[in-house]
Every structure is written in C-alpha cells, then in structure tokens.
C-alpha positions as CSV (number, residue, x, y, z in Angstrom):
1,X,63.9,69.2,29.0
2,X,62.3,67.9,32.1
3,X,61.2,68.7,35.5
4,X,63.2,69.7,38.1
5,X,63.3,66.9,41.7
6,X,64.6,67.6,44.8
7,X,64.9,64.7,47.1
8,X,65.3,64.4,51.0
9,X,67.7,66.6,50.1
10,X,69.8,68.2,53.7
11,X,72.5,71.0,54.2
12,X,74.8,71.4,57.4
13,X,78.1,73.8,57.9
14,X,80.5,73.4,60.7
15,X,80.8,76.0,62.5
16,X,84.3,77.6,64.8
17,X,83.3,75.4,67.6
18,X,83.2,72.9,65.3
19,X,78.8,71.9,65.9
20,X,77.0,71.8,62.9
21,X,74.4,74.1,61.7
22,X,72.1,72.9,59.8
23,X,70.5,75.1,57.0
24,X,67.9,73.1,55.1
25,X,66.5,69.5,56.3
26,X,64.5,66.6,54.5
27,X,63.5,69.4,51.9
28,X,61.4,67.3,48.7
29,X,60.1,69.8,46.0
30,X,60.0,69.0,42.4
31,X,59.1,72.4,40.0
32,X,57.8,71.5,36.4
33,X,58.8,72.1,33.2
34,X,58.5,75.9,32.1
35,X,56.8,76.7,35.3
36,X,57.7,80.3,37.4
37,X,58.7,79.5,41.1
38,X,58.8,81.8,43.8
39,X,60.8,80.5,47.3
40,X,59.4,82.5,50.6
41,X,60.5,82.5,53.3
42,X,63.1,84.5,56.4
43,X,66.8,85.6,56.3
44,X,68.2,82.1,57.3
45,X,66.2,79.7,56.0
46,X,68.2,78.4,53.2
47,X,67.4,79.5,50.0
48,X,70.5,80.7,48.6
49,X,71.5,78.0,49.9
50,X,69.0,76.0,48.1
51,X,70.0,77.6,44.4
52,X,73.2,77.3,45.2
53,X,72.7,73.5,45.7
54,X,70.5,73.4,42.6
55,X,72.9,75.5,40.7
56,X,75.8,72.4,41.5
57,X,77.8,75.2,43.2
58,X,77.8,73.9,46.7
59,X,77.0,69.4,47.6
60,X,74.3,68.7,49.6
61,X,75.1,66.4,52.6
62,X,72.0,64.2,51.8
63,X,69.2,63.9,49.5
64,X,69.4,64.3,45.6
65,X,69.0,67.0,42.7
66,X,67.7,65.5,39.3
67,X,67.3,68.1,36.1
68,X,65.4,65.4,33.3
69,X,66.7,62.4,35.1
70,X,70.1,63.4,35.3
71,X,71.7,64.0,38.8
72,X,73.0,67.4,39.5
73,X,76.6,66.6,40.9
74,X,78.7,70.0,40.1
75,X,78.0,73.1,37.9
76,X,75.7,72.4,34.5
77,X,75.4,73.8,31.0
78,X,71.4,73.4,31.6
79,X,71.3,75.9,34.4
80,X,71.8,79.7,34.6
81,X,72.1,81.9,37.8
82,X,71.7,85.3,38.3
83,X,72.7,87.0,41.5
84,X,71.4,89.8,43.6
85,X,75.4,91.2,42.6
86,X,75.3,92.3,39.1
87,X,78.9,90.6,38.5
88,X,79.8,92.8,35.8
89,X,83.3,92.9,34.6
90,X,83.8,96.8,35.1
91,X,86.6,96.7,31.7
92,X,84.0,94.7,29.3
93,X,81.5,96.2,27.5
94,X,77.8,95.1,27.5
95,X,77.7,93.0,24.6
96,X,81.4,91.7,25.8
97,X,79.7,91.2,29.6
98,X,76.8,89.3,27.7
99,X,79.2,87.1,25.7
100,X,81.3,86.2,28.4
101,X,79.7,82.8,28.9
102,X,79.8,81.8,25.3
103,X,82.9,83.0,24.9
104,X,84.5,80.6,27.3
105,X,82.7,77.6,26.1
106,X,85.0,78.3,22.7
107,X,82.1,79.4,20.8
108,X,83.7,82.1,17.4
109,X,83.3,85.5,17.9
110,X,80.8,86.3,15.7
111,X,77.9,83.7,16.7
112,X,78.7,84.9,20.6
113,X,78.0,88.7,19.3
114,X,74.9,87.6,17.0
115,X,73.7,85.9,20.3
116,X,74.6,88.5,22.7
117,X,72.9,90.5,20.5
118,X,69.9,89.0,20.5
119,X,69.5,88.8,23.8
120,X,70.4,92.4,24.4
121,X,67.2,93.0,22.2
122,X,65.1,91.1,24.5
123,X,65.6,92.6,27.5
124,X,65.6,96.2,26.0
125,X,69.4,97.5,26.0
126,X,70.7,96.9,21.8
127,X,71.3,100.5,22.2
128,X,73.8,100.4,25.0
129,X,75.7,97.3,23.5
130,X,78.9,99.0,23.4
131,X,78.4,101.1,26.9
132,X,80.1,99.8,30.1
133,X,78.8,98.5,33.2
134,X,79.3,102.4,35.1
135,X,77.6,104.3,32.5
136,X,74.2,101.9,33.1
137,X,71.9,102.5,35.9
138,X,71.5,99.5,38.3
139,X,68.2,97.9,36.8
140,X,69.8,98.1,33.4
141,X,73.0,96.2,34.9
142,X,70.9,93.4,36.1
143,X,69.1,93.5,32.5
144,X,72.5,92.6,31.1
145,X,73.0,89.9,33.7
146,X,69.9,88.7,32.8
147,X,71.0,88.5,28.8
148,X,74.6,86.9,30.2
149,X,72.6,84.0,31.5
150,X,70.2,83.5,29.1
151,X,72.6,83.5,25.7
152,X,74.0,80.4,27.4
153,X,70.4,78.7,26.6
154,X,69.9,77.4,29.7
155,X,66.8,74.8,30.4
156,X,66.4,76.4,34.0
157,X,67.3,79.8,35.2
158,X,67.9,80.2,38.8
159,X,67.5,84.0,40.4
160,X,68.9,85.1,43.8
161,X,66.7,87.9,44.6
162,X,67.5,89.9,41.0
163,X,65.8,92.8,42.5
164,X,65.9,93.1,46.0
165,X,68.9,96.2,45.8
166,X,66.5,98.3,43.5
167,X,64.3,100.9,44.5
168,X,60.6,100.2,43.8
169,X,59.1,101.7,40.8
170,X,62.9,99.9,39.1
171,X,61.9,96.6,41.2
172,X,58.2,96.2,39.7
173,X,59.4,97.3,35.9
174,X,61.9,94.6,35.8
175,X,59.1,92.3,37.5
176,X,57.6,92.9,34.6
177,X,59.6,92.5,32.0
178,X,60.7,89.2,33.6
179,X,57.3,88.4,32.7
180,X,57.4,89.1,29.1
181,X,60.9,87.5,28.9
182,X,59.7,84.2,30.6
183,X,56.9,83.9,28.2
184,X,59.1,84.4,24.9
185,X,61.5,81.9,26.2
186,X,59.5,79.3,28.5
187,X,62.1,78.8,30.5
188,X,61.6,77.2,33.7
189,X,62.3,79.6,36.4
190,X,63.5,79.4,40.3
191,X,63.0,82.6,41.8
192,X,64.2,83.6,45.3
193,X,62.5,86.5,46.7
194,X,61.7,87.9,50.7
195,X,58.7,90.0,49.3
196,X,54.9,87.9,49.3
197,X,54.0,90.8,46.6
198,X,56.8,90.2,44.1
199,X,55.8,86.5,44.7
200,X,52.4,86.7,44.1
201,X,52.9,89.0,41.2
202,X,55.2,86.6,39.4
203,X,54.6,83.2,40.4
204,X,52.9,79.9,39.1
205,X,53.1,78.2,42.5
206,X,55.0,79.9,45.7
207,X,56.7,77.9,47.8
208,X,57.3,79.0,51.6
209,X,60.1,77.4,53.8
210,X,60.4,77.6,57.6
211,X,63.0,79.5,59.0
212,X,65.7,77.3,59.8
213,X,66.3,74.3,59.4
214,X,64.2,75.2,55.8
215,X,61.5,72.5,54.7
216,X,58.9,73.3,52.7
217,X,56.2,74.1,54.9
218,X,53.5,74.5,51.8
219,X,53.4,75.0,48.5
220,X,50.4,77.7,46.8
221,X,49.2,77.9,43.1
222,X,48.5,81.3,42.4
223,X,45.4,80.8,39.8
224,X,45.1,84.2,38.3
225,X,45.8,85.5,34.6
226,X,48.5,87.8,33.8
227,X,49.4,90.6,33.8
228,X,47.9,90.5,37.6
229,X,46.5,93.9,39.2
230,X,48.6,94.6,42.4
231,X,45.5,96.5,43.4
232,X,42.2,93.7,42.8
233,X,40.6,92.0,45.6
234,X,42.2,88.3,44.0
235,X,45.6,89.6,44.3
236,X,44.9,91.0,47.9
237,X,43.5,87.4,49.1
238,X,46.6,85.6,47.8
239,X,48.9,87.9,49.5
240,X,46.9,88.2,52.9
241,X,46.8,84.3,52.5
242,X,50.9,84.1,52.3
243,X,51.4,86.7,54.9
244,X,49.3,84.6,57.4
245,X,50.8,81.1,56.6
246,X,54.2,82.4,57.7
247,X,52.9,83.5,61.0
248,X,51.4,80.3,61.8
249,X,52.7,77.5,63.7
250,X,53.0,75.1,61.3
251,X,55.6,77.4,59.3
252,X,57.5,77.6,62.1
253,X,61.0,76.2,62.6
254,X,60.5,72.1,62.6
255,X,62.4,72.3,65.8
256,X,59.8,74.1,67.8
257,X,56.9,72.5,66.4
C-alpha cells in the first residue's frame, strides 16, 4: 500500500475547431493511505476527469500519477471505480454482476462466488444474490456496484458521484453505509461529489478545485468524529466554511485571477 501523488499533472482535449481546451492545469495533490477524500468543485472543472486519469483510463498530457511509487500508466489491479451509472449487466444476476471482475481475471468459480458473497454481505444484499439488476431499486443497484469493485481487492477505490441520481433520504443511507464499509475495509477512498454536505459528512480532508482549468484551490481537514450530526453547530461551520471558499476569488478560474 501507499499514498496516492499527483504531480504537475495537466489535461487538454482538441476541440472541432481544432483549439484546445484545457480541463485540469498544474494540479499537485497527494491523498494518504486509508484516508476518505472528497473533490468539490463546479460542472467543468475536471474531476471525472481527474478519476479517470487516476483510474489509468484516460493519459494526462503532463504531470505524473504514482500509487506506492509505481507510476499509473493505463488501467491497474490496485484501483477500483464506481460510476454514477450502475453498469449492470441486465442478464447476470447479482452475485454473477459482483463476480464479474474476478471472473475475468481467471479466478475458479467457486472462490469468485465465496467472494462475491462476502461482499454481498457487507453491503447488505446476501438476500438478493440470485435477483437481477430490474428487480432491485436504484440504491440497491449501486450497493452491488459497490461489492463488484471491492471483491477485486483494490488498494484505492475511486467513486464518480455514487449517489448523485438518488433521491435523498436513499442518498444519505448509502452515505452512511459507505461509512461503515470504509471502516471495515480501510480502503483509501477518492470520492467525487457536487454536494459541500455529502462532503462534509464523509470526508477526512475535502479538496475544492476551481472551475476550469481545475487546480486545487485548497485543501480542508474536516476534524470531527463520526458518525457526524448534519444538524450541530461544528458541522454547520465546516459547510458554511466550504460554501464561502467557492465564492471567493481565489477559487476562481486561474484565468481570471
């Protein structure tokens, strides 16, 4: 295991007129072992962009990823994703869906049910093991994508706004039991969210971008205990706190600063 460095790191697409636009610049952030990150920040700014990077799935134009030491140059067994789309396969089961990953890394058909198993029991669905993807309601559908990812063991999950499709009361109970997941496995999280209360409810440290081209434009250690009251004067400072950084200047985009 290890931390997690980002370096300098830059991303530009052509666009139709053939300019490029440039989605994340000089961006340095390093996220510790076993620690729960939050990224802030507006539509825009580069944080898919950012996982996606992270995840190996798209090449930065400059800079560097390191996971332990080892450069992040394409997609790696240590890192696990989970998108806002469930990306279920409709005609596999739920223990099936959950095995998929195991399954095409040649691991035998009973240790990828034993695991998917297990992992079904953690985030609450062993009883719908053998249901498929449109008999479960939509949190229960990104449970089992959370299960997929984590039966591949990775060191770092990655998550794409998990929860922004849900309605709220299904939002803050997966929130949650995120929670109580992360602190059975310790696994170091990189969560991507557009809500400051989701962020201040789950994270160690939040880190908000300017819009683009996204840098960090500061980093915040949210020092309370968990299970954190949404409702308690702490909580209320942290998120007024966020929600006036990103209105100042300084968190504005580095090209009109």
């Amino acid at each position: 295991m290890g931390d997690l460095v980002i370096r300098d790191l830059c991303q530009g697409f052509r666009r139709d007129d053939g300019s490029i636009l440039t989605a994340i610049e000089h961006l340095d952030l390093v996220i510790h072992e076993e620690e729960l990150v939050c990224v802030l920040g507006p539509s825009g700014c580069g944080k898919t962009t950012l996982l996606r990077m992270i995840a190996g799935l798209d090449t930065a134009t400059c800079g560097e990823i390191e996971l332990d030491g080892e450069q992040i140059t394409g997609p790696n067994p240590k890192i696990g994703i989970v998108f806002q789309e469930y990306s279920l396969f409709p005609w596999r089961t739920v223990i099936d869906n959950v095995a998929f990953g195991l399954e095409m890394r040649g691991i035998p058909r009973e240790e990828r049910t034993r695991t998917a198993g297990h992992f079904l029991e953690l985030v609450g669905l062993a009883q719908f093991r053998g249901s498929y993807p449109s008999e479960l309601s939509g949190g229960m559908r990104q449970r089992v994508a959370v299960a997929r990812a984590l039966a591949l063991d990775p060191v770092v999950l990655l998550m794409d706004e998990p929860f922004g499709a849900l309605d709220a009361q299904t939002r803050n109970m997966l929130q949650h039991e995120l929670l109580m997941i992360w602190e059975k496995t310790r696994k170091t999280i990189v969560f991507i969210t557009h809500s400051v209360d989701e962020a201040v409810f789950l994270a160690d440290r939040i880190i908000v971008l300017t819009p683009r081209p996204g840098r960090v434009c500061e980093t915040i250690s949210i020092d309370m205990p968990r299970p954190r009251d949404r409702t308690g004067a702490g909580f209320a400072k942290f998120r007024r706190y966020v929600l006036d950084l990103i209105n100042q200047p300084k968190c504005e985009s580095p090209d009109k600063v």
